[in-house]
GUSE-972369 format. One record per residue: residue number from 1; residue in three letters; x, y, z of N, C-alpha, C in turn. Coordinates in pm, whole numbers, padded with zeros to 5 digits. Example, Ala and Ser with C-alpha at 12.3 -4.5 7.8 and 13.67 -1.06 7.14 Angstrom:
# residues 2
seq/type/n.c1/n.c2/n.c3/ca.c1/ca.c2/ca.c3/c.c1/c.c2/c.c3
1/ALA/01319/-00569/00780/01230/-00450/00780/01320/-00330/00780
2/SER/01285/-00225/00708/01367/-00106/00714/01290/00003/00787
END
This chain:
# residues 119
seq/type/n.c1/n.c2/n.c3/ca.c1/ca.c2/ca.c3/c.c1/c.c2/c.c3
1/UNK/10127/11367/09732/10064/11372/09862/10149/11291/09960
2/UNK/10186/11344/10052/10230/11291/10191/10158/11248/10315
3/UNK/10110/11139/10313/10005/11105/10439/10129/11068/10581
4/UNK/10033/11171/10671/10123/11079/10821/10075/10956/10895
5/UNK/10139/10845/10891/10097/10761/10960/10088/10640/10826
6/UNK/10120/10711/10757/10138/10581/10622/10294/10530/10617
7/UNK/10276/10378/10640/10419/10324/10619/10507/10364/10532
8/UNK/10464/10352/10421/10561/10407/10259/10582/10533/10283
9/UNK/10493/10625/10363/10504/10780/10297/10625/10792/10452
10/UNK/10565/10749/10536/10645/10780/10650/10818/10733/10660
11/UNK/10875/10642/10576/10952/10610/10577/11030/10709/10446
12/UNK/10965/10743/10322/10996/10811/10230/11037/10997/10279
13/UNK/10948/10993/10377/10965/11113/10447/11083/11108/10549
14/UNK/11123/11064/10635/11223/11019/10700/11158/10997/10894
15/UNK/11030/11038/10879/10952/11041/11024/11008/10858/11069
16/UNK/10984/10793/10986/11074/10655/11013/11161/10579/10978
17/UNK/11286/10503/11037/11412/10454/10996/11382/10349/10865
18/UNK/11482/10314/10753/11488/10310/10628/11607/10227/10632
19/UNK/11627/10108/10695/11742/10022/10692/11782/10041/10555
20/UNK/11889/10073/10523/12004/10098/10387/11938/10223/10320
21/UNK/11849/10306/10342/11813/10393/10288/11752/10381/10161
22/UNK/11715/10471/10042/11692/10447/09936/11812/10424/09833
23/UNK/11795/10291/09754/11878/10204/09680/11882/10266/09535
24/UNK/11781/10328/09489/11742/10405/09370/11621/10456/09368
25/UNK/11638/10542/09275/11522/10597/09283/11515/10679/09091
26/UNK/11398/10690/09076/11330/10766/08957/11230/10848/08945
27/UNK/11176/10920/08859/11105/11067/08883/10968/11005/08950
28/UNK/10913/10915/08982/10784/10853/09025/10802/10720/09106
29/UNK/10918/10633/09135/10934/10530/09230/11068/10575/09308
30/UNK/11050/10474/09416/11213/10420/09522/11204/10281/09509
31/UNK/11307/10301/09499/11355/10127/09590/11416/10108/09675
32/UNK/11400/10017/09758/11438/10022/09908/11429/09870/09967
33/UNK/11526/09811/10062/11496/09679/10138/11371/09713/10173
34/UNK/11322/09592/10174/11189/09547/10221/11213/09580/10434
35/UNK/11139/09617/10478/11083/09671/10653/10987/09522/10665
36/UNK/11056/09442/10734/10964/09322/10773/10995/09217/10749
37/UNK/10968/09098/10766/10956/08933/10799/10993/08902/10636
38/UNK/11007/08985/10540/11085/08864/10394/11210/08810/10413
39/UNK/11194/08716/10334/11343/08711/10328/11483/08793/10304
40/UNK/11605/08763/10294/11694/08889/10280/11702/08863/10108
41/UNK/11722/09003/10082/11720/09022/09956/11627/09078/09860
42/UNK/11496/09096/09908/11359/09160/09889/11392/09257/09888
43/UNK/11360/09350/09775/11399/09455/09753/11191/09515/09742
44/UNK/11174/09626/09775/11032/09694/09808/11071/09821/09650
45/UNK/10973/09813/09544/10980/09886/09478/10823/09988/09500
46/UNK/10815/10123/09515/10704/10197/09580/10700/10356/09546
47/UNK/10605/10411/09496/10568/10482/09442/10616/10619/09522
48/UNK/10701/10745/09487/10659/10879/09568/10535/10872/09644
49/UNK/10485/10899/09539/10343/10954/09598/10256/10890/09707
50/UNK/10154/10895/09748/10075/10820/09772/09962/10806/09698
51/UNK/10005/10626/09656/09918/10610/09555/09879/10499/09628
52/UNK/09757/10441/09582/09688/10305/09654/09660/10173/09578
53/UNK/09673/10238/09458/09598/10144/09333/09686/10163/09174
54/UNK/09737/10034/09096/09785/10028/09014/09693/10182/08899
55/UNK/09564/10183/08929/09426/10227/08828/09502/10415/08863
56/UNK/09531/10457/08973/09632/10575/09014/09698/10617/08960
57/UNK/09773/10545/08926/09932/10591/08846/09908/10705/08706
58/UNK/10043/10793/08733/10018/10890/08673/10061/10855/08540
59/UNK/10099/10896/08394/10186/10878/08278/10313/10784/08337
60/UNK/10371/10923/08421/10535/10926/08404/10498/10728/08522
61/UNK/10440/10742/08609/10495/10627/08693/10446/10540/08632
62/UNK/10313/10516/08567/10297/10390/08469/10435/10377/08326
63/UNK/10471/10463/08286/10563/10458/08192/10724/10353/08248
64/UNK/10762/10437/08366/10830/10403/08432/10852/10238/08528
65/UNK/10717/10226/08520/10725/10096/08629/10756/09987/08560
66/UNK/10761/09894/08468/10772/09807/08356/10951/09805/08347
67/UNK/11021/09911/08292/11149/09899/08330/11223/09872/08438
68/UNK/11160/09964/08506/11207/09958/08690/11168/09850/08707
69/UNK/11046/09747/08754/11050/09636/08793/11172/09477/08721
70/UNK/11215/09526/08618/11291/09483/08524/11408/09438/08578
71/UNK/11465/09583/08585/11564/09621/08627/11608/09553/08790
72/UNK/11519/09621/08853/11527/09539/09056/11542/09424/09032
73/UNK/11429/09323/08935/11451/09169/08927/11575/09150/08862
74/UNK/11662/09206/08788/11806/09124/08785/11895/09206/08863
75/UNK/11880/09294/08923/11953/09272/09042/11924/09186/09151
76/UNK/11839/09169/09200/11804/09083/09265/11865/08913/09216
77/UNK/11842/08907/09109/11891/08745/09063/12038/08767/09053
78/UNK/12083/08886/09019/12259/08881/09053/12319/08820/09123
79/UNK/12274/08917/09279/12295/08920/09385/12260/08813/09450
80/UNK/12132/08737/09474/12069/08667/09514/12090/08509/09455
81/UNK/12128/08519/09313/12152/08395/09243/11939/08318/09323
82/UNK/11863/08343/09323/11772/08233/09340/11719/08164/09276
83/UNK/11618/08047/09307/11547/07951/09208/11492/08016/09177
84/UNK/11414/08132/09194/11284/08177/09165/11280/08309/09187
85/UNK/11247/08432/09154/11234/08585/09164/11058/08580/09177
86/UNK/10981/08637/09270/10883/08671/09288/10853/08787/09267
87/UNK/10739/08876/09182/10743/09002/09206/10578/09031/09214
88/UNK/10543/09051/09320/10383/09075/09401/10373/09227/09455
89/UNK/10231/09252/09375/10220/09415/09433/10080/09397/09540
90/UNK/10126/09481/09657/10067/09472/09792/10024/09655/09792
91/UNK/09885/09633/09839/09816/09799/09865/09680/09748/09973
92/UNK/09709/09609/10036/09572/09633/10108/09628/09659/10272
93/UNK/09523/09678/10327/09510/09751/10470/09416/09675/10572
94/UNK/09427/09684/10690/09298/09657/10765/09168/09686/10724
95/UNK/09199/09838/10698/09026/09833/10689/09040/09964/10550
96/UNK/09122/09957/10485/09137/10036/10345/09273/10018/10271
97/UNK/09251/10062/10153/09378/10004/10070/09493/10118/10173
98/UNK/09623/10077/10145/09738/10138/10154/09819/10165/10077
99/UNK/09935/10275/10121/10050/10290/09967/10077/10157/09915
100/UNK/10034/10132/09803/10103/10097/09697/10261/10020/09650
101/UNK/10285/09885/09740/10467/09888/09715/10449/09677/09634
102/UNK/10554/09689/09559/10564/09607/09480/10703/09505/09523
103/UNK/10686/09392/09578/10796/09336/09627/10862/09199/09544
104/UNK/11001/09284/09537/11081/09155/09433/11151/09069/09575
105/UNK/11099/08939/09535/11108/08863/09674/11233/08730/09565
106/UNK/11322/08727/09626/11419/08620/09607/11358/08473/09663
107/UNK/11339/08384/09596/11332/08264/09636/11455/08165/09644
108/UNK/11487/08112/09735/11592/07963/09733/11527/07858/09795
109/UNK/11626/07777/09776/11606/07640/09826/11591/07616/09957
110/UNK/11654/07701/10022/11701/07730/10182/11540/07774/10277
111/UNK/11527/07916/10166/11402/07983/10201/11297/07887/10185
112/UNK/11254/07811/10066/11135/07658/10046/11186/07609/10186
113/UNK/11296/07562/10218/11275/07413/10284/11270/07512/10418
114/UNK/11322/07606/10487/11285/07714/10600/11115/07684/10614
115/UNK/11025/07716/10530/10900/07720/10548/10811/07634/10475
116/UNK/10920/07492/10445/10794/07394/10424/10764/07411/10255
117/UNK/10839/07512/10165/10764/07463/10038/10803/07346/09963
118/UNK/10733/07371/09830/10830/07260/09719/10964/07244/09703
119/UNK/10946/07162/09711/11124/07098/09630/11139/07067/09502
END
C-alpha cells in the first residue's frame, strides 16, 4: 500500500526529495539517511509497505529485519567509529500511528557533550 501524504511512503515513492537516495534495499525494507534533526550518520531503516506496527509485518519482512538491522549497525559503527550505536523504532503520529521506520542513530562524544549528555 502506498499512502499520499505519508512521510516514508512519500519519499519511497519519489513525490518527495531523498537526500542520497536509497542506500539498500531488500524484498520488504530500504535504507536511507535519516530526513531531519539526527545526527549525521543515522541511517532510517523502513519498511516498503505501509506498515504502522512491528504486530504488521509480513513473513518475508519479519524474517528479514533481524539481519538487516545487523547489518546497518556495523556499517554505521564502521563509518561512524561511535561510543554507542542506538537502534529505536518510531511509528507514532499526532493523532495515529505512522509508517513504521527504525533509526540506527550513531552516538559520540561530540554529539553527548553538543546536547548535554553523559560523559
Amino acid at each position: 500500500m502506498d499512502v499520499t501524504g505519508c512521510l516514508g511512503c512519500d519519499l519511497l515513492a519519489g513525490r518527495r526529495e531523498l537526500p542520497g537516495g536509497v542506500l539498500h534495499e531488500t524484498a520488504a525494507w530500504v535504507v536511507n539517511h535519516v530526513v531531519g534533526r539526527m545526527s549525521l550518520g543515522t541511517l532510517i531503516v523502513g519498511p516498503r509497505e505501509h506498515v504502522v506496527a512491528v504486530a504488521e509485518l509480513d513473513d518475508t519482512a519479519a524474517a528479514e529485519l533481524g539481519p538487516l538491522l545487523r547489518d546497518t549497525a556495523r556499517v554505521v559503527e564502521t563509518l561512524c567509529r561511535p561510543e554507542q550505536n542506538y537502534v529505536c523504532m518510531w511509528s507514532h503520529g499526532r493523532d495515529a500511528r505512522k509508517h513504521l521506520h527504525i533509526a540506527v542513530q550513531p552516538v559520540t562524544a561530540e554529539v553527548r557533550a553538543r546536547y548535554g549528555g553523559l560523559n
